[in-house]
C-alpha positions as CSV (number, residue, x, y, z in Angstrom):
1,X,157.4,25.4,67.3
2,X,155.1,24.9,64.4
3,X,151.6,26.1,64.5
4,X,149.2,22.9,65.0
5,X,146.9,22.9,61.8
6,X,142.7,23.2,62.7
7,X,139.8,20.8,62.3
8,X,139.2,19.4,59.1
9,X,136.0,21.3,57.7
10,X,133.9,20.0,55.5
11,X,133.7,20.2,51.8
12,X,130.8,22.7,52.3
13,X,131.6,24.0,55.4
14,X,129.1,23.8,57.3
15,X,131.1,21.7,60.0
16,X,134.7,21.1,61.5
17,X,135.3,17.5,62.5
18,X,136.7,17.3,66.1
19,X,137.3,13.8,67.6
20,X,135.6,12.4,64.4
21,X,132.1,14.1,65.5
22,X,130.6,17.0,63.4
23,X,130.6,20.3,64.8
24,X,128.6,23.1,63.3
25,X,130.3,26.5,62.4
26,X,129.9,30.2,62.9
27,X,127.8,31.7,60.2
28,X,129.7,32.9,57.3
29,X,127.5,35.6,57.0
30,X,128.0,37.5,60.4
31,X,130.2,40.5,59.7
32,X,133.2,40.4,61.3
33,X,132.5,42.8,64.1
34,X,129.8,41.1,65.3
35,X,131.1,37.9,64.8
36,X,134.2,39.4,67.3
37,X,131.6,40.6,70.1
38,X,129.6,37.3,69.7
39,X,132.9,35.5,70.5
40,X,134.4,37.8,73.2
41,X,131.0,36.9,75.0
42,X,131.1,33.5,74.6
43,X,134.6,33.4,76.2
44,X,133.0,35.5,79.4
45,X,130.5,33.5,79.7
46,X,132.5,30.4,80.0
47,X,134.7,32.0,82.3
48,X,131.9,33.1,84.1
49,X,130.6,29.6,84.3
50,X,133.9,28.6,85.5
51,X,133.9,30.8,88.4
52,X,130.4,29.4,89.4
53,X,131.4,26.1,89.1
54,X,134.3,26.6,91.9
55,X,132.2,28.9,93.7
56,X,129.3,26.5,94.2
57,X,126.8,28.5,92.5
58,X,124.2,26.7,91.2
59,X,122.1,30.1,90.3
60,X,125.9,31.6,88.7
61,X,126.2,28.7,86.1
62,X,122.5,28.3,85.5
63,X,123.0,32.1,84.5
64,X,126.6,31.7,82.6
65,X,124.7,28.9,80.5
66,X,122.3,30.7,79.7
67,X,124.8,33.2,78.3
68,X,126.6,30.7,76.8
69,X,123.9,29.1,74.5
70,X,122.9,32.9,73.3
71,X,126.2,33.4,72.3
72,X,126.1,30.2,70.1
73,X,122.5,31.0,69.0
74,X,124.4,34.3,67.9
75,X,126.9,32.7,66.0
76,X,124.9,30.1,64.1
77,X,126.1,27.1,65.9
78,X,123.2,26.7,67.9
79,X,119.2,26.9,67.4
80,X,118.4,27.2,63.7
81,X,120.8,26.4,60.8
82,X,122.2,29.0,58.8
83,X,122.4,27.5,55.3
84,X,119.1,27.5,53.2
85,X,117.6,24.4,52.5
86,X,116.0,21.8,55.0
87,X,119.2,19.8,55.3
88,X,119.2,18.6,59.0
89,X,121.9,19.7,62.0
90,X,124.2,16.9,62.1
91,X,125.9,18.5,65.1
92,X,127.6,15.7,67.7
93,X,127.0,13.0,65.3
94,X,129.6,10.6,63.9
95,X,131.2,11.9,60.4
96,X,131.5,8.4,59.2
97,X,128.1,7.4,60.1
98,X,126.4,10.3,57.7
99,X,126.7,11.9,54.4
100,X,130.1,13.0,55.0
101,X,131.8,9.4,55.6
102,X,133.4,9.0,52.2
103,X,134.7,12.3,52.7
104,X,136.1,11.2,56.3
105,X,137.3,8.2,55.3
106,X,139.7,9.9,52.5
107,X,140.9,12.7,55.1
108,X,144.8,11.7,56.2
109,X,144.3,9.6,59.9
110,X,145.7,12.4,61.7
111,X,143.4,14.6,60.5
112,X,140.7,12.1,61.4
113,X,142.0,12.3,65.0
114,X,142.0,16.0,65.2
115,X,141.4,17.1,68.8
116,X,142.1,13.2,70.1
117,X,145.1,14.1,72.1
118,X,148.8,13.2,71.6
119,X,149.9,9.4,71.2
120,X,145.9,8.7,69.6
């Protein structure tokens, strides 16, 4: 089976394009091993909040959440940007609808789909 290609990113990678919204990336600059731990507890925090969720407990995910958005804040793709400058977060906006739509429009249409499901 061949290995499904990721996001599009753009040209200066500060976001991946999922579903045609922007999505803001890990730091470059995070070394690699922390990068790793900052991950690892991202993933145990969602499954944490997952095991709330069917428990029924509301203080569990509050909690999980809560671990969830310092893991992200970690990582860069939350809370302050990373890259210098006073460019805004574009995060959960539209690719075609900011600076980055002449660059959207060019991508191929499947890559413009990424993340839409099979059959979009």
């Amino acid at each position: 089976m061949a290995e499904q290609p990721g996001p599009p990113v753009t040209p200066d990678g500060r976001y991946l394009v999922v579903r045609g919204r922007l999505w803001r990336r890990s730091d470059p600059a995070l070394d690699e091993e922390h990068r790793a731990e900052l991950v690892a507890e991202l993933m145990a925090a969602r499954r944490a909040k997952g095991a709330a969720l069917r428990a029924g407990d509301a203080a569990g995910v509050a909690a999980a959440k809560q671990r969830v958005q310092a893991a992200k804040e970690g990582l860069g793709e939350r809370g302050p940007v990373w890259w210098p400058g006073d460019e805004p977060d574009l995060t959960g906006r539209m690719a075609r609808t900011t600076g980055y739509a002449d660059w959207f429009a060019a991508l191929p249409a499947d890559e413009q789909r990424y993340g839409a499901g099979r059959g979009s």
